[in-house]
mmCIF file of the N, C-alpha and C atoms, coordinates in Angstrom:
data_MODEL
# 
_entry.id   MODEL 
# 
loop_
_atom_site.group_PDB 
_atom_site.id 
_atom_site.type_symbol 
_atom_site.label_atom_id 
_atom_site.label_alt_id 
_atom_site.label_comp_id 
_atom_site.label_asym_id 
_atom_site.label_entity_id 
_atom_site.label_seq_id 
_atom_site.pdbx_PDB_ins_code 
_atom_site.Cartn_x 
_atom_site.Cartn_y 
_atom_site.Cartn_z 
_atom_site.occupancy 
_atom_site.B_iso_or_equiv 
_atom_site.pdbx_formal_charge 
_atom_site.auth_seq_id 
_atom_site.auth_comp_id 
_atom_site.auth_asym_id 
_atom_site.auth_atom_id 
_atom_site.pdbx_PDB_model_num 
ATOM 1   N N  . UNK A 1 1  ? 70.624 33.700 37.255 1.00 0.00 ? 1  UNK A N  1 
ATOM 2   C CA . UNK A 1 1  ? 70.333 33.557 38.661 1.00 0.00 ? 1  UNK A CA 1 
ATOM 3   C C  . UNK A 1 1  ? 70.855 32.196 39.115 1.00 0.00 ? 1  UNK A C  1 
ATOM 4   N N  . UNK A 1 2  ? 71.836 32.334 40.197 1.00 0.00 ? 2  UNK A N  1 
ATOM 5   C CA . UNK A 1 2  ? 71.991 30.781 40.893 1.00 0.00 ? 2  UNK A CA 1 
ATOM 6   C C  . UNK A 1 2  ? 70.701 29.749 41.459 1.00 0.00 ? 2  UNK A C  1 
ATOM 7   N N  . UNK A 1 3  ? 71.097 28.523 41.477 1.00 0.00 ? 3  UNK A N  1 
ATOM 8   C CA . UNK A 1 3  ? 70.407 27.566 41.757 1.00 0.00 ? 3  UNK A CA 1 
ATOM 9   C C  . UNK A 1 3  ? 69.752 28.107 43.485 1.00 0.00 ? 3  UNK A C  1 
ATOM 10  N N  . UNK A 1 4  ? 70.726 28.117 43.589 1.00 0.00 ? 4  UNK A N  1 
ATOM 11  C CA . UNK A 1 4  ? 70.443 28.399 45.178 1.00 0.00 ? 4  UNK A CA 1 
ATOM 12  C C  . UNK A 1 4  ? 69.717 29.647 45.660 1.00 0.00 ? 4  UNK A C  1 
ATOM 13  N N  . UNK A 1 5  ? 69.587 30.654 44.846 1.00 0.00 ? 5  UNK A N  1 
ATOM 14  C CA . UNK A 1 5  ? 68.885 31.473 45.412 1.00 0.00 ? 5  UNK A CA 1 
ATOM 15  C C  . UNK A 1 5  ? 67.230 31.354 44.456 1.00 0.00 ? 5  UNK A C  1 
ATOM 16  N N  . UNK A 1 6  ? 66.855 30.684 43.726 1.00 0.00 ? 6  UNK A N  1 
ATOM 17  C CA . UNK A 1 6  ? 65.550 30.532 43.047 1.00 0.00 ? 6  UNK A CA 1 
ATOM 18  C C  . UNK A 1 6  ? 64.779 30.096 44.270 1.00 0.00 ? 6  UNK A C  1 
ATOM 19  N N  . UNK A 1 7  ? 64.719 29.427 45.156 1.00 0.00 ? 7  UNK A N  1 
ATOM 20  C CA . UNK A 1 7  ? 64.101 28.780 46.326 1.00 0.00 ? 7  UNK A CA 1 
ATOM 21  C C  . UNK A 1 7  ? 63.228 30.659 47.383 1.00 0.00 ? 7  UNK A C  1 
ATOM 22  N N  . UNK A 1 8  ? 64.271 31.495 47.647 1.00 0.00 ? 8  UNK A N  1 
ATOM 23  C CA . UNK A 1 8  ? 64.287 32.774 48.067 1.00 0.00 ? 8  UNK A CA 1 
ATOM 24  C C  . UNK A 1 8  ? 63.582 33.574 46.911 1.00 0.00 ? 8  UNK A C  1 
ATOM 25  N N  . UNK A 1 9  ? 63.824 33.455 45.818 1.00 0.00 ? 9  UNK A N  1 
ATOM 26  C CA . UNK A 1 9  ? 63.043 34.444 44.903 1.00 0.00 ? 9  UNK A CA 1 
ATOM 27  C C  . UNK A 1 9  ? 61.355 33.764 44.802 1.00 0.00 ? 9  UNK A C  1 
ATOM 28  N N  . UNK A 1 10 ? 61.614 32.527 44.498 1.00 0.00 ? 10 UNK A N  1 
ATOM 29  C CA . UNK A 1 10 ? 59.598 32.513 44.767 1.00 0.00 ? 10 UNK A CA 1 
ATOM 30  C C  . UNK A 1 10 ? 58.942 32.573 45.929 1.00 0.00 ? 10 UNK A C  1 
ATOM 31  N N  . UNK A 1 11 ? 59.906 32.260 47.162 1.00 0.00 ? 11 UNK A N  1 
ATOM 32  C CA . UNK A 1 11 ? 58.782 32.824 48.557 1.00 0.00 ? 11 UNK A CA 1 
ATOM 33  C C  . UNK A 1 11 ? 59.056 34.251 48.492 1.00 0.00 ? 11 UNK A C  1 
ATOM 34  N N  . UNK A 1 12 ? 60.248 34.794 47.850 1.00 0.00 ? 12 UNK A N  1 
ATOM 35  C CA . UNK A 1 12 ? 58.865 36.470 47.788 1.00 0.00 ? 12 UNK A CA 1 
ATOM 36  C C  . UNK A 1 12 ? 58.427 36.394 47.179 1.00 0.00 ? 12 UNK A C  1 
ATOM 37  N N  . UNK A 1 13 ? 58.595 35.896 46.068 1.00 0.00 ? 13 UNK A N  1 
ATOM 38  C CA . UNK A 1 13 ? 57.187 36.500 44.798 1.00 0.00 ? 13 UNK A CA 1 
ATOM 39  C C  . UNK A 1 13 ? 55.758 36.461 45.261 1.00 0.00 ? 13 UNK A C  1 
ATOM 40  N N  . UNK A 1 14 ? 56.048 34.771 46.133 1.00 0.00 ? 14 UNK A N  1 
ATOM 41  C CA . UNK A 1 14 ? 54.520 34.413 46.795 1.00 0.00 ? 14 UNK A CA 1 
ATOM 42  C C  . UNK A 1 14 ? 54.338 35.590 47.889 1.00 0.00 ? 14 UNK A C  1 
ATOM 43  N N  . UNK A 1 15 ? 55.488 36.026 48.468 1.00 0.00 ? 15 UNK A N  1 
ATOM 44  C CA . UNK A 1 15 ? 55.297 36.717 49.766 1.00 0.00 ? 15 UNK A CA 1 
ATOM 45  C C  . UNK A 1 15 ? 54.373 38.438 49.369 1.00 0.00 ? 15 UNK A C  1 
ATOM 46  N N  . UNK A 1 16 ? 54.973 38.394 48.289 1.00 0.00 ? 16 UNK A N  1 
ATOM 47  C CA . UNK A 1 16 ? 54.631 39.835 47.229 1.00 0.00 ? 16 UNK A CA 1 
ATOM 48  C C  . UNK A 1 16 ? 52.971 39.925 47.468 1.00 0.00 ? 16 UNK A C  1 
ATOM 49  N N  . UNK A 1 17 ? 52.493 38.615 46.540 1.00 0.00 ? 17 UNK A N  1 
ATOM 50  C CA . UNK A 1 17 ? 51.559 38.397 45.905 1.00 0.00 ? 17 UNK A CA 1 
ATOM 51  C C  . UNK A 1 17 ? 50.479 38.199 46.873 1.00 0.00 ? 17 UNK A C  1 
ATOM 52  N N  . UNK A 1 18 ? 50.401 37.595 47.951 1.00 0.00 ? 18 UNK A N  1 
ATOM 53  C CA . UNK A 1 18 ? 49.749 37.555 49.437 1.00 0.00 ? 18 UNK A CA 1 
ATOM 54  C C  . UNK A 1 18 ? 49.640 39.102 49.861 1.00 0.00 ? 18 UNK A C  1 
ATOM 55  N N  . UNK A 1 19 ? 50.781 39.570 49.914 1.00 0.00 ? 19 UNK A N  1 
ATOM 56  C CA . UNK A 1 19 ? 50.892 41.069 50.477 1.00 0.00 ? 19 UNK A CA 1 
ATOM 57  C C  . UNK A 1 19 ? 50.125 41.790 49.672 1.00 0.00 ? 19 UNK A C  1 
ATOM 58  N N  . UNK A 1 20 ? 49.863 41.787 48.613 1.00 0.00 ? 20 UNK A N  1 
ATOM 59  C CA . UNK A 1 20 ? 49.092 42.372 47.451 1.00 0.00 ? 20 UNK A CA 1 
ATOM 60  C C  . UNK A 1 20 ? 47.270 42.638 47.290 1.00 0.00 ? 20 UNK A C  1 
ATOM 61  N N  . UNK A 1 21 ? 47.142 41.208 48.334 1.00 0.00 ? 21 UNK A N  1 
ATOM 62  C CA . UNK A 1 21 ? 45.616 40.961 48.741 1.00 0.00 ? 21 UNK A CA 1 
ATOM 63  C C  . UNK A 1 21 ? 45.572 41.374 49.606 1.00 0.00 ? 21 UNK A C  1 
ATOM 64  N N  . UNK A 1 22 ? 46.345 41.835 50.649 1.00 0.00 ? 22 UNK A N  1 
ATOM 65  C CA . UNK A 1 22 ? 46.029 42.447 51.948 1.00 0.00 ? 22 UNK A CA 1 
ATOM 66  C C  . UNK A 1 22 ? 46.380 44.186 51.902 1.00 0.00 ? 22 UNK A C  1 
ATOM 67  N N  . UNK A 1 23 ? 47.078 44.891 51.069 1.00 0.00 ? 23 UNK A N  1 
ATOM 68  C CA . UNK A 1 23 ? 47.386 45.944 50.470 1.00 0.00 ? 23 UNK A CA 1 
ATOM 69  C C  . UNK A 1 23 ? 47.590 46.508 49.321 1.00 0.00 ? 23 UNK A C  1 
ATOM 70  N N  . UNK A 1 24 ? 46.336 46.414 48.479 1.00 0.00 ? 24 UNK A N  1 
ATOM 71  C CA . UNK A 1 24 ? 45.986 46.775 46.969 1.00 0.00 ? 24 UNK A CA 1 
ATOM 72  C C  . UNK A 1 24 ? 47.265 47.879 46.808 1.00 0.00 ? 24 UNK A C  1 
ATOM 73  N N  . UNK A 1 25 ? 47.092 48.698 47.420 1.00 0.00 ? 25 UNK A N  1 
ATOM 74  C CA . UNK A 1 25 ? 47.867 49.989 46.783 1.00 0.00 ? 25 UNK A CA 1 
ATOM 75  C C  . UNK A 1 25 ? 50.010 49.409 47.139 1.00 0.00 ? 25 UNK A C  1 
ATOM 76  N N  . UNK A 1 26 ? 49.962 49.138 47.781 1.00 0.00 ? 26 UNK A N  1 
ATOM 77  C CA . UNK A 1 26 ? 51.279 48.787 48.422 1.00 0.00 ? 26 UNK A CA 1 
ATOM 78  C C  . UNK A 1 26 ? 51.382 47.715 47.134 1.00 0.00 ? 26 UNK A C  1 
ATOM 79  N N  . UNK A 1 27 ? 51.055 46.285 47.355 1.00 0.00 ? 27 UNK A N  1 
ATOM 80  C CA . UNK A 1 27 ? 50.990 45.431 46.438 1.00 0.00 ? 27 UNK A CA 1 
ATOM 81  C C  . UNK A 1 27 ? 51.625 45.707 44.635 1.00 0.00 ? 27 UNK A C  1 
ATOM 82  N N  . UNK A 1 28 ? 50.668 46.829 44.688 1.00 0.00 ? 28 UNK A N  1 
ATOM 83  C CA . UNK A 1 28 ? 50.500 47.489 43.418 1.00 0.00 ? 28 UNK A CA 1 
ATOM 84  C C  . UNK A 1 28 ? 51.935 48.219 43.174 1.00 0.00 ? 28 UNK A C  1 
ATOM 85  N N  . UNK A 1 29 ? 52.766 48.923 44.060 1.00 0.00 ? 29 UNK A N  1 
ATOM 86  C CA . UNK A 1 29 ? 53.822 49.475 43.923 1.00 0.00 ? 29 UNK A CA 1 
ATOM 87  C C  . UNK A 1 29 ? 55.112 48.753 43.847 1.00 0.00 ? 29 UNK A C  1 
ATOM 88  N N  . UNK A 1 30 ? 54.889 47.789 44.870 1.00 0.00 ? 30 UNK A N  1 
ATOM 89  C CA . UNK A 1 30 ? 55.997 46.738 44.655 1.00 0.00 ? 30 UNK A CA 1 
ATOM 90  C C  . UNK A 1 30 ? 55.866 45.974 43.030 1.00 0.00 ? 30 UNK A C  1 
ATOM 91  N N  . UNK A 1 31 ? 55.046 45.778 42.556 1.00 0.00 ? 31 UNK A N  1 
ATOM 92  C CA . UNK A 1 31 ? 54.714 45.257 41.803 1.00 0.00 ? 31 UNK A CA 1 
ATOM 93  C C  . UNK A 1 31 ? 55.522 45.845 40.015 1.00 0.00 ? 31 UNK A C  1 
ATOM 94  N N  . UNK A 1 32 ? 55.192 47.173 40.196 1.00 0.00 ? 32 UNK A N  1 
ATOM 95  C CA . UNK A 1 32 ? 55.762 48.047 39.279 1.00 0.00 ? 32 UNK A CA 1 
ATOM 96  C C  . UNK A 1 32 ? 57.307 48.638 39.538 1.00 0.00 ? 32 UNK A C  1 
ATOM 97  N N  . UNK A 1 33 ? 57.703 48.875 40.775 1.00 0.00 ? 33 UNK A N  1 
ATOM 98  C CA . UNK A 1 33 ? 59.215 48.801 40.985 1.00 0.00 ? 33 UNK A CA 1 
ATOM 99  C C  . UNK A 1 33 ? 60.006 47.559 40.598 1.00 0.00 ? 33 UNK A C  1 
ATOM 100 N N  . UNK A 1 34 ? 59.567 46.154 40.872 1.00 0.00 ? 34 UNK A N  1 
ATOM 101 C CA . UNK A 1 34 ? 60.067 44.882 39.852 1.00 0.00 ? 34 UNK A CA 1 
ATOM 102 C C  . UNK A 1 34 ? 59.671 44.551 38.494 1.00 0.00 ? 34 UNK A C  1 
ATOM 103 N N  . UNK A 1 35 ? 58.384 44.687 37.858 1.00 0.00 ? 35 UNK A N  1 
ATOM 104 C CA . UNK A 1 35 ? 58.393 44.771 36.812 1.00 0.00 ? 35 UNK A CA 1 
ATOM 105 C C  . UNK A 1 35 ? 58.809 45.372 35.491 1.00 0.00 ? 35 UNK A C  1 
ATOM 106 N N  . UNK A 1 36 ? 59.028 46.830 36.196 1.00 0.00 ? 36 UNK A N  1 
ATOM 107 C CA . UNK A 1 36 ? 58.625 47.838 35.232 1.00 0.00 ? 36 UNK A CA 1 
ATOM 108 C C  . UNK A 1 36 ? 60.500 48.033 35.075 1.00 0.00 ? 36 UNK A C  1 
ATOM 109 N N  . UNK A 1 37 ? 61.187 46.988 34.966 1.00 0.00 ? 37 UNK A N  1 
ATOM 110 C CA . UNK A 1 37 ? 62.409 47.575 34.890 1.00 0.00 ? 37 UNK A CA 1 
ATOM 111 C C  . UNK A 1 37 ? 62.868 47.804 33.363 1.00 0.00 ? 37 UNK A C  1 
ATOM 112 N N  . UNK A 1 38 ? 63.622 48.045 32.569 1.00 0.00 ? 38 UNK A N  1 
ATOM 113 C CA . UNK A 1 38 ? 63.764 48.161 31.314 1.00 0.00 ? 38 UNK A CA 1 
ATOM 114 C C  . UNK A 1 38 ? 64.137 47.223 30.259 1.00 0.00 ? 38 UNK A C  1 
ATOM 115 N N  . UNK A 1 39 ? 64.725 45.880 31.373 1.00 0.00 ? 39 UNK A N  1 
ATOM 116 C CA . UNK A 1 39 ? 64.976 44.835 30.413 1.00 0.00 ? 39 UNK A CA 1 
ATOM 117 C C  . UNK A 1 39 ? 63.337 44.097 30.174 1.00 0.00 ? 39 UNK A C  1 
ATOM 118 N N  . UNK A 1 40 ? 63.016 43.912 31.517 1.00 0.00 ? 40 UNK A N  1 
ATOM 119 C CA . UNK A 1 40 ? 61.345 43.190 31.285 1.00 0.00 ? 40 UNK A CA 1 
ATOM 120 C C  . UNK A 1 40 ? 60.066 44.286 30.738 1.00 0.00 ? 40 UNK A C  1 
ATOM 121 N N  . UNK A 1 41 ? 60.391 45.510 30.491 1.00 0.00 ? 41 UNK A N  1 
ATOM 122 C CA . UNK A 1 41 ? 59.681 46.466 30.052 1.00 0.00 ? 41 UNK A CA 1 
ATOM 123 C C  . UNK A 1 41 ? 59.655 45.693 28.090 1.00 0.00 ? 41 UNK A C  1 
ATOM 124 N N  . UNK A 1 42 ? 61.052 45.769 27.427 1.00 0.00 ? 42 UNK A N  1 
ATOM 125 C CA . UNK A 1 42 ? 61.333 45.682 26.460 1.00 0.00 ? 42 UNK A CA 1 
ATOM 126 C C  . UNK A 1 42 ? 61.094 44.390 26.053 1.00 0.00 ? 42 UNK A C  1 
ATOM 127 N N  . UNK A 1 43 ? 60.814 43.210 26.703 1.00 0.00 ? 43 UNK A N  1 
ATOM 128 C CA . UNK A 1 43 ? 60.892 41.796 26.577 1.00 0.00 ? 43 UNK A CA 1 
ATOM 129 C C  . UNK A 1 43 ? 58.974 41.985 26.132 1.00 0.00 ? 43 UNK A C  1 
ATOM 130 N N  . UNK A 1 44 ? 58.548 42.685 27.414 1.00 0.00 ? 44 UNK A N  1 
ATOM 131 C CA . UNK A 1 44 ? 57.154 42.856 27.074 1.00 0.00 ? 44 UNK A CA 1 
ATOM 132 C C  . UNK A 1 44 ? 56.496 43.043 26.301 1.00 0.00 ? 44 UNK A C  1 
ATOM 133 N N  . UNK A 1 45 ? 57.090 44.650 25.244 1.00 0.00 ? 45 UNK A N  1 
ATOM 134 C CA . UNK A 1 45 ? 56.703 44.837 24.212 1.00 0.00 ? 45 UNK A CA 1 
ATOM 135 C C  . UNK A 1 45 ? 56.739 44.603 22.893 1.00 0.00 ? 45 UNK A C  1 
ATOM 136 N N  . UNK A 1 46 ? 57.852 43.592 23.036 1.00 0.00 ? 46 UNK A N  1 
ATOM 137 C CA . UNK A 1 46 ? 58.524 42.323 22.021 1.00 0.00 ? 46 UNK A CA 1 
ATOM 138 C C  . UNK A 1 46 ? 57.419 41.410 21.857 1.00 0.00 ? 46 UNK A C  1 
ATOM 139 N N  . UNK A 1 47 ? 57.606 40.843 23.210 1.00 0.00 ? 47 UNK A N  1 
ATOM 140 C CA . UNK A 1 47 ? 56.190 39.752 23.165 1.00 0.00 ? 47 UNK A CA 1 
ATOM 141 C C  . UNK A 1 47 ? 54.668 40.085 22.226 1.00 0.00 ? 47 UNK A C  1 
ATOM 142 N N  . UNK A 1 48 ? 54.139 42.003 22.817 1.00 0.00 ? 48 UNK A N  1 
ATOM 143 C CA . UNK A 1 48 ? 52.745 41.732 22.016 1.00 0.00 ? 48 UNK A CA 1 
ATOM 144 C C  . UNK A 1 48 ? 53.357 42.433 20.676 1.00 0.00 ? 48 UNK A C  1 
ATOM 145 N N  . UNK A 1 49 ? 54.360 42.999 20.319 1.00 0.00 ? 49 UNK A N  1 
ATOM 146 C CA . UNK A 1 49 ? 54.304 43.243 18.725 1.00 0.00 ? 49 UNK A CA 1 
ATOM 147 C C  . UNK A 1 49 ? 54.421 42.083 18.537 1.00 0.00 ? 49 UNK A C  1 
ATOM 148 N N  . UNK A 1 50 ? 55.425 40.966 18.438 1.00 0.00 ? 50 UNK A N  1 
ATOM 149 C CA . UNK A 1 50 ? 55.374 39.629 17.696 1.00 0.00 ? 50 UNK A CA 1 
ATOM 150 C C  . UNK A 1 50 ? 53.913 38.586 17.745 1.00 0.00 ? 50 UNK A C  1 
ATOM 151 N N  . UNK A 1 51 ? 52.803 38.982 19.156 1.00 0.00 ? 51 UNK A N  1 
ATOM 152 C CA . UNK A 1 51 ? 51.532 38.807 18.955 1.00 0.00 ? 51 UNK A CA 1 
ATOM 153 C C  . UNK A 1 51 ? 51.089 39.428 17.569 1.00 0.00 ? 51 UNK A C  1 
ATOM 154 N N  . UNK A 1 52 ? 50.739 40.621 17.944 1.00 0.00 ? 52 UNK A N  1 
ATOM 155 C CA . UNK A 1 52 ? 50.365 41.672 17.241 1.00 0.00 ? 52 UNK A CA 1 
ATOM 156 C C  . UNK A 1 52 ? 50.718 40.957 15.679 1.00 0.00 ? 52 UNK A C  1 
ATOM 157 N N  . UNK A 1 53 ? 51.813 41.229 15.066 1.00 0.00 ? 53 UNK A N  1 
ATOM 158 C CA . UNK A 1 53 ? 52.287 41.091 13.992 1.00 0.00 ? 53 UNK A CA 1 
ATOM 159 C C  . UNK A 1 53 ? 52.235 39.342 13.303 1.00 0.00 ? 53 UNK A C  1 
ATOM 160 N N  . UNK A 1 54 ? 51.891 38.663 14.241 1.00 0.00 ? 54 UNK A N  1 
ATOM 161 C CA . UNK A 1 54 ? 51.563 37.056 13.926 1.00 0.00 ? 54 UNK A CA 1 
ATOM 162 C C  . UNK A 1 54 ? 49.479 37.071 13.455 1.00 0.00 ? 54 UNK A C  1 
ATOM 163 N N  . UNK A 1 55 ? 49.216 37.758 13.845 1.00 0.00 ? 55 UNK A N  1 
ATOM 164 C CA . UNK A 1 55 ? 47.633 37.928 14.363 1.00 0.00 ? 55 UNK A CA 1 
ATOM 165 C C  . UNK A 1 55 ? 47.597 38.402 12.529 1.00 0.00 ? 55 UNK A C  1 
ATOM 166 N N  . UNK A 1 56 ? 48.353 39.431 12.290 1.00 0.00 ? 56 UNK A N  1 
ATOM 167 C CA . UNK A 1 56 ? 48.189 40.530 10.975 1.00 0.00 ? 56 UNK A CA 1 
ATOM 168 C C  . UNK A 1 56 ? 48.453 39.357 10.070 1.00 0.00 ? 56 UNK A C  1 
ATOM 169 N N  . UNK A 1 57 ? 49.555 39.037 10.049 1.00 0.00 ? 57 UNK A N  1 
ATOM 170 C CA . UNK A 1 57 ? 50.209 37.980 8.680  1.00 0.00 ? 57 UNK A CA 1 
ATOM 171 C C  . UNK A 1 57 ? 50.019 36.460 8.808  1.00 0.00 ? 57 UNK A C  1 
ATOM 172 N N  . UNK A 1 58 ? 48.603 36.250 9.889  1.00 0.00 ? 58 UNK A N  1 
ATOM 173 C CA . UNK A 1 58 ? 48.474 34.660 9.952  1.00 0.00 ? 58 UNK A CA 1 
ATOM 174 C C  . UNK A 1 58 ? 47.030 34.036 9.587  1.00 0.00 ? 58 UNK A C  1 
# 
């Protein structure tokens, strides 16, 4: 991501996240149309197996 557009990506995120308290269900959809994409899907489940698997062998 360019320098220049990080400034635009956190006033939506904030803009998201405000919108989210004022429309649970809306909130909630936007929420899963950006998250739920397949690279941050897979990053996710990386993250708790390597939890997961640190927890077992530590």
């Amino acid at each position: 991501m360019a320098k220049d557009r990080f400034g635009d990506v956190v006033v939506g995120t904030i803009g998201d996240a405000a919108a989210s308290v004022a429309d649970p269900k809306e909130g909630w959809a936007r929420f899963r149309s950006k998250a739920l994409s397949p690279v941050l899907m897979g990053v996710g489940v990386a993250l708790v197996a390597g939890y997961l698997f640190g927890r077992r062998c530590g």
